[in-house]
C-alpha positions in Angstrom: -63.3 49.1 -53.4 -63.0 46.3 -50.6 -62.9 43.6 -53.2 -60.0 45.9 -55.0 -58.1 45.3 -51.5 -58.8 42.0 -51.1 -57.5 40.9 -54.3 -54.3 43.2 -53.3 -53.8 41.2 -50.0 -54.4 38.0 -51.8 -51.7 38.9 -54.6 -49.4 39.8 -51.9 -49.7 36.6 -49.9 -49.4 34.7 -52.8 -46.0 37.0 -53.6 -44.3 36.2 -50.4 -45.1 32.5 -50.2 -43.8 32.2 -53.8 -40.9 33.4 -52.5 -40.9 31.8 -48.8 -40.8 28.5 -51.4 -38.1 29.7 -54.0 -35.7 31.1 -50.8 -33.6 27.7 -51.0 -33.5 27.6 -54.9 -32.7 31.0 -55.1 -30.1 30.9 -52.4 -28.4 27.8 -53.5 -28.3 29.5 -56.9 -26.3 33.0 -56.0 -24.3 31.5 -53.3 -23.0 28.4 -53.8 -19.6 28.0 -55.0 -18.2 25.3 -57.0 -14.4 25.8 -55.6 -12.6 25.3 -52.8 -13.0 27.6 -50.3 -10.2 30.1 -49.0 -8.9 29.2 -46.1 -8.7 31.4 -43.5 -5.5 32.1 -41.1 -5.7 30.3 -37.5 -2.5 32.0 -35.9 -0.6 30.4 -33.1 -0.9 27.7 -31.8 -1.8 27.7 -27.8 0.9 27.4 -25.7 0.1 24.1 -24.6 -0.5 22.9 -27.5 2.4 23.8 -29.1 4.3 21.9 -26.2 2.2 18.9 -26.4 3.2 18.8 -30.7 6.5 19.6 -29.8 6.9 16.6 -27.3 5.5 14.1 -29.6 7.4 15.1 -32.7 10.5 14.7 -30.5 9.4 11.3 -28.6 7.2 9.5 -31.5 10.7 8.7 -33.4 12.1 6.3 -30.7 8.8 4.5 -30.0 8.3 0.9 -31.5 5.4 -1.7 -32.9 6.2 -4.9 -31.4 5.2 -8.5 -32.7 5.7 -11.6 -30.9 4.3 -14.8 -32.1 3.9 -17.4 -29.4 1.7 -20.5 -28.9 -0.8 -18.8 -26.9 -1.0 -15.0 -26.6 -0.4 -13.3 -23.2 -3.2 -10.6 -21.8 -2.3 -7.0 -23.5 -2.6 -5.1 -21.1 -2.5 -6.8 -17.5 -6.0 -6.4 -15.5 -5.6 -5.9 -11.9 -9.0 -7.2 -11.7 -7.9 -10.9 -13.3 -4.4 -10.8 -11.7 -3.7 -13.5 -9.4 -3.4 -12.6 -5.4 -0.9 -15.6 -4.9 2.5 -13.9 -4.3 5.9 -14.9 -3.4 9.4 -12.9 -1.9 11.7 -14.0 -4.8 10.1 -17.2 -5.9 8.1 -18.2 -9.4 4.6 -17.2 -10.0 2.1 -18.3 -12.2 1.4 -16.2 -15.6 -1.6 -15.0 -16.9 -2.8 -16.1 -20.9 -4.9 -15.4 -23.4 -5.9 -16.5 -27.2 -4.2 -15.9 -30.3 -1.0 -16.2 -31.6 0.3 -13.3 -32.0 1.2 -10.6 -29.3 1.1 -7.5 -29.9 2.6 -4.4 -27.6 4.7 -1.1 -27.7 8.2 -0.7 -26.9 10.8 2.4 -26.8 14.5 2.4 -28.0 17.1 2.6 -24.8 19.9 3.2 -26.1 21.9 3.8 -29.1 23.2 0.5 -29.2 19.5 -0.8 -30.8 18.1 -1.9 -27.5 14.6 -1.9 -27.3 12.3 -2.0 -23.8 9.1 -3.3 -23.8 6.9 -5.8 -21.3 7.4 -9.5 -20.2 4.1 -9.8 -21.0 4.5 -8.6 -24.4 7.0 -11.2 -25.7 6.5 -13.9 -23.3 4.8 -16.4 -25.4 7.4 -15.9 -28.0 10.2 -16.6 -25.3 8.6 -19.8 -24.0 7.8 -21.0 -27.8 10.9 -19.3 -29.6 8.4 -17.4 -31.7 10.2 -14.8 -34.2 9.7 -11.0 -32.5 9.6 -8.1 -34.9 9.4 -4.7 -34.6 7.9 -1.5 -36.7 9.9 1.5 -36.5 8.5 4.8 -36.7 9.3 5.0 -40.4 7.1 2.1 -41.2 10.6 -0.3 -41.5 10.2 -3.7 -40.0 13.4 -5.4 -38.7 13.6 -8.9 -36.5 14.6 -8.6 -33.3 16.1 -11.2 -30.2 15.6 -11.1 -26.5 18.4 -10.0 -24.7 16.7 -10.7 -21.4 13.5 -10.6 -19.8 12.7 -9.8 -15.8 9.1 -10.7 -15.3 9.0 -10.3 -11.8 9.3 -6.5 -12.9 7.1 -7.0 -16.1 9.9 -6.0 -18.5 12.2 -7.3 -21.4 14.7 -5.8 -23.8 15.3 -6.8 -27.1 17.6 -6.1 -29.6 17.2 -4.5 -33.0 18.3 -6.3 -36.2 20.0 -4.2 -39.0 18.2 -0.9 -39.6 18.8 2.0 -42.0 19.0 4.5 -40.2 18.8 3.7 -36.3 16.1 5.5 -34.3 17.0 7.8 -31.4 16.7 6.7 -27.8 14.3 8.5 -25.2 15.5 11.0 -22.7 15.5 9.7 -19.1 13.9 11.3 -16.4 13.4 10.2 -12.7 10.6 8.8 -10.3 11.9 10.1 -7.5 10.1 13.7 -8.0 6.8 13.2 -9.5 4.1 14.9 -8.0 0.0 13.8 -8.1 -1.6 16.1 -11.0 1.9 16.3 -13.0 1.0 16.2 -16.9 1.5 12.6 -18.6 1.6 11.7 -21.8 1.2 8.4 -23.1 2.7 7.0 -26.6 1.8 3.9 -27.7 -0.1 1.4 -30.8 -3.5 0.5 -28.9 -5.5 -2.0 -30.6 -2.7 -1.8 -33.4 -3.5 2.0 -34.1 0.3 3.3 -34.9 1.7 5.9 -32.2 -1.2 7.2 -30.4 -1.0 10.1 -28.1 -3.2 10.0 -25.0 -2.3 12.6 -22.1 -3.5 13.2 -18.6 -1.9 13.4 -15.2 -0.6 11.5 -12.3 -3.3 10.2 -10.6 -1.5 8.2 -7.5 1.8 7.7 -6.7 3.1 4.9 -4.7 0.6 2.0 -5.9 1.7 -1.5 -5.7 1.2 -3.6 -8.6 0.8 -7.6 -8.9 2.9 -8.9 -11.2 2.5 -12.3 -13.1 5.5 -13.8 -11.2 3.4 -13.2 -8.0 5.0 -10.5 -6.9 4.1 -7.0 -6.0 5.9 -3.9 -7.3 6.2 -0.9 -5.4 6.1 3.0 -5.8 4.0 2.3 -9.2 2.5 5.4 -11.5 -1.1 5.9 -11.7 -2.4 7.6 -14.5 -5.9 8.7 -16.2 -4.1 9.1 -19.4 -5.7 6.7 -21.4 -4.3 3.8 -22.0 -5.8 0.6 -23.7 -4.6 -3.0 -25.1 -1.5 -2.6 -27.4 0.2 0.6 -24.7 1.7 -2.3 -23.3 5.6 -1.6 -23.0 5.6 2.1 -24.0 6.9 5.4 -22.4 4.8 7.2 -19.9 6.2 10.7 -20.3 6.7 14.2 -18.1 6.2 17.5 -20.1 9.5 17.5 -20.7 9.3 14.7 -23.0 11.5 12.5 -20.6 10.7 9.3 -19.9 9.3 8.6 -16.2 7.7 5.1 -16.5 6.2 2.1 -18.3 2.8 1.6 -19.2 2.1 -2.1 -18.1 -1.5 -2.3 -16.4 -4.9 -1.4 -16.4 -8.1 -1.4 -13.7 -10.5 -2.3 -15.8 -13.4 -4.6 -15.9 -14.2 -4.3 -19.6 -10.7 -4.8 -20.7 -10.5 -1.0 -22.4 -9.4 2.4 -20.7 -11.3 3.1 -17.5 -8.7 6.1 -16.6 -6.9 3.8 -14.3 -3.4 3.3 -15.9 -0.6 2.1 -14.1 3.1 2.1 -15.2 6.5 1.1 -13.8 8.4 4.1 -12.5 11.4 4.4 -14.0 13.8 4.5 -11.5 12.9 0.4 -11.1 13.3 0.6 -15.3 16.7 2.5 -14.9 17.8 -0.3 -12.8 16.6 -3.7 -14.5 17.4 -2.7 -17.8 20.9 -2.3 -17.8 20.8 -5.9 -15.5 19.6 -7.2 -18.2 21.4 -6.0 -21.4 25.0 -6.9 -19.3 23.5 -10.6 -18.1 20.7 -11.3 -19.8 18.7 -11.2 -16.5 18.4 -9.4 -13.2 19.4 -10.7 -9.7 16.7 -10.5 -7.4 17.5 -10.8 -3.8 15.0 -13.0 -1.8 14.9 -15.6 1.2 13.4 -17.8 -0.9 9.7 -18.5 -0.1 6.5 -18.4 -1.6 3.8 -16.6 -0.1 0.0 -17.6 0.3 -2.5 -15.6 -0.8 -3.5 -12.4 0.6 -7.2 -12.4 0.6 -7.2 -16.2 2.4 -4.9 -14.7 4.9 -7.5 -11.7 5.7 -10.0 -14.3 6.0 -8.3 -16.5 8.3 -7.4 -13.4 10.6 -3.7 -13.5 9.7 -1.7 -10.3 9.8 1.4 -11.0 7.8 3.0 -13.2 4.9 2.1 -16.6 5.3 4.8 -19.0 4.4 3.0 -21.4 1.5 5.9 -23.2 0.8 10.2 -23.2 0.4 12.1 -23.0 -2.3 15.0 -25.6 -2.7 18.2 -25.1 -1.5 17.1 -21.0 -0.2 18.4 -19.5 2.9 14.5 -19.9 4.0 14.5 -23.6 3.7 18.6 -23.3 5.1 16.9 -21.7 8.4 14.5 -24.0 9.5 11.1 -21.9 8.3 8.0 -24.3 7.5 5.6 -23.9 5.3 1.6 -24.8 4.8 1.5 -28.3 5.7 0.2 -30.0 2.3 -1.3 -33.0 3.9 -3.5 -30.9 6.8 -3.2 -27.5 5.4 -2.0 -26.4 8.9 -0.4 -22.4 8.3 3.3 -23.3 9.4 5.4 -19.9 9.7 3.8 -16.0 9.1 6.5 -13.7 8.8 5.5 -10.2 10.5 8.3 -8.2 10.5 11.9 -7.2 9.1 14.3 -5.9 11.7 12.2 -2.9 13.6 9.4 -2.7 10.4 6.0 -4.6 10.5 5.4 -6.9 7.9 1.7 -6.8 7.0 1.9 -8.1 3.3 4.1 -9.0 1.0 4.9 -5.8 -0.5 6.6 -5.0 3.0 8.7 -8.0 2.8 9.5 -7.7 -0.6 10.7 -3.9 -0.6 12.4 -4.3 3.2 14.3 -7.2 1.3 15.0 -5.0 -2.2 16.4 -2.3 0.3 18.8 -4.6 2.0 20.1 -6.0 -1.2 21.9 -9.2 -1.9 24.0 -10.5 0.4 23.1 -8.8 3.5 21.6 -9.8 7.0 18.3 -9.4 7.7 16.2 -10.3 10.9 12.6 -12.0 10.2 9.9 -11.9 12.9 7.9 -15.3 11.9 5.4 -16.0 14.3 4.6 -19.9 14.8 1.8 -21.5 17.1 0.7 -18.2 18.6 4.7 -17.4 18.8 7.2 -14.8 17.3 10.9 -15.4 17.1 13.3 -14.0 15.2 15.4 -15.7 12.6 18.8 -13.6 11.0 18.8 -14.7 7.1 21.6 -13.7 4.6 19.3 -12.6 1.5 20.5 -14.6 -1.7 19.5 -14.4 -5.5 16.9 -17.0 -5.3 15.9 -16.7 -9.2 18.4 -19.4 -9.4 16.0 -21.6 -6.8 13.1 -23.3 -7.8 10.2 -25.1 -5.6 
């Protein structure tokens, strides 16, 4: 009898770990299907979601694949952490390169005239080499395209669109004036040559100031965590309304990819330039006509203001008697440190005191010299037209 049940418990362990082993085989064999499967129903889409699709199927058609080919290929996007701190109140700056010969960027169509806005820093090389610019429209068609003007002290250029078949639709325009910190953003642009990417976020910061590569300092500038990398350079940064409310133009970043620290150029400054620049082919900027020394050496040095480095020819700076860095001693000649009843503590003060006064127009200067402060009235002039 208790070998009878031993053989009975050894024929039933043998039983299931036959079939613990044939489980796979035998599973694989009844269900596995050799079809495609059915697919089954997702409904809706989110609300958001369905916002966010709707937005980019309505933008994506007006944004552009730009192609410059230059001599030497400029940095895609700017770094704040390579720009240079050298700055100047309506002077020239110096530029910022890189390698390759051909620049590639992102640009939107303005108007319905074929004008397309991208940044300097996108077609500069091919400006100062007369490299051929093209562009790839949504639709995959390539047509040339000419400068019609470029403001780099602004980081932006418009171009002009060859013959197309069927012209692309220009982006609705939003304002600057209203944004709020943790607004939605949504970024469209051809990072690392990937075709119309959409990155979203929010408005990180508002008022930033932003070096430019004409050593200037932009004011009121976007900060975003929407992602944006090398080749967003010159595309819309827009509201959930699809409107455009600036242009993507900079990155913080060490590695020279997304860190979520994205900058753009509100559009109320874009709103401005651009027509500037399609009616004259450039944009008047109003100045006194110096160059200012850098920032960090000032800090060092103790100084609280914008130190005069040096005058440009013929400006109303040079017309009124204010002195510069002495090039043989390096003495500090004149600091400005204020504008009529406002402090001047770097140059973005003196650059937006003198944007807000405009061209033409008085304005006072503090400028302290030997341990002094007097002030000096200068009519503001467009001192693009100056050089060093």
């Amino acid at each position: 009898m208790p070998d009878r049940f031993v053989r009975l418990v050894l024929a039933a362990v043998l039983v299931l770990l036959t079939l613990f082993v044939a489980q796979p085989y035998v599973t694989a064999f009844l269900f596995s299907r050799g079809v495609p499967r059915a697919i089954t129903a997702r409904g809706d889409l989110a609300p958001a979601e369905a916002t966010t699709v709707a937005l980019f199927e309505r933008a994506s058609p007006s944004v552009v694949h730009v192609f410059a080919q230059g001599a030497a290929r400029g940095a895609d996007l700017m770094s704040l952490d390579d720009e240079s701190e050298q700055g100047q109140a309506g002077g020239q700056g110096g530029g910022q390169g890189g390698s390759g010969n051909t620049q590639t960027g992102t640009g939107f169509v303005w108007d319905a005239g074929g004008h397309v806005v991208t940044n300097n820093h996108v077609v500069q090389a091919a400006i100062q080499s007369g490299g051929p610019i093209s562009v790839r429209l949504s639709s995959g068609e390539v047509v040339t395209a000419t400068v019609v003007g470029a403001a780099p002290a602004y980081d932006l250029a418009v171009l002009r669109l060859g013959r197309v078949a069927k012209a692309p639709p220009p982006l609705a325009v939003g304002t600057s004036a209203d944004l709020k910190v943790g607004q939605s953003t949504f970024a469209i642009g051809n990072p690392f040559g990937l075709d119309h990417t959409l990155t979203t976020g929010v408005i990180s910061a508002l008022q930033r100031r932003l070096p430019t590569s004409e050593g200037r300092e932009l004011s009121g500038v976007i900060q975003t965590d929407a992602a944006i990398n090398p080749g967003n350079s010159g595309g819309p940064l827009l509201d959930s309304a699809g409107r455009l409310i600036g242009v993507n133009t900079a990155i913080f970043s060490p590695s020279g990819a997304s860190a979520g620290i994205g900058f753009a150029v509100p559009v109320d400054v874009v709103n401005r330039v651009v027509p500037d620049l399609i009616r004259n082919g450039r944009v008047r900027n109003p100045g006194v006509g110096i160059i200012a020394g850098q920032e960090a050496t000032a800090a060092r040095l103790g100084i609280d203001g914008v130190v005069v480095l040096r005058l440009l020819r013929g400006s109303p700076a040079a017309s009124a008697g204010l002195r510069g860095v002495d090039p043989q001693t390096g003495t500090v000649g004149d600091v400005i440190v204020g504008v009529g009843d406002r402090p001047v503590h770097r140059l973005a003060d003196l650059t937006a005191a003198i944007e807000a006064a405009g061209l033409g127009q008085q304005i006072d200067l503090a400028v302290e010299r030997d341990g002094r402060v007097r002030r000096v009235r200068i009519t503001t002039a467009d001192v693009a037209e100056n050089r060093p």
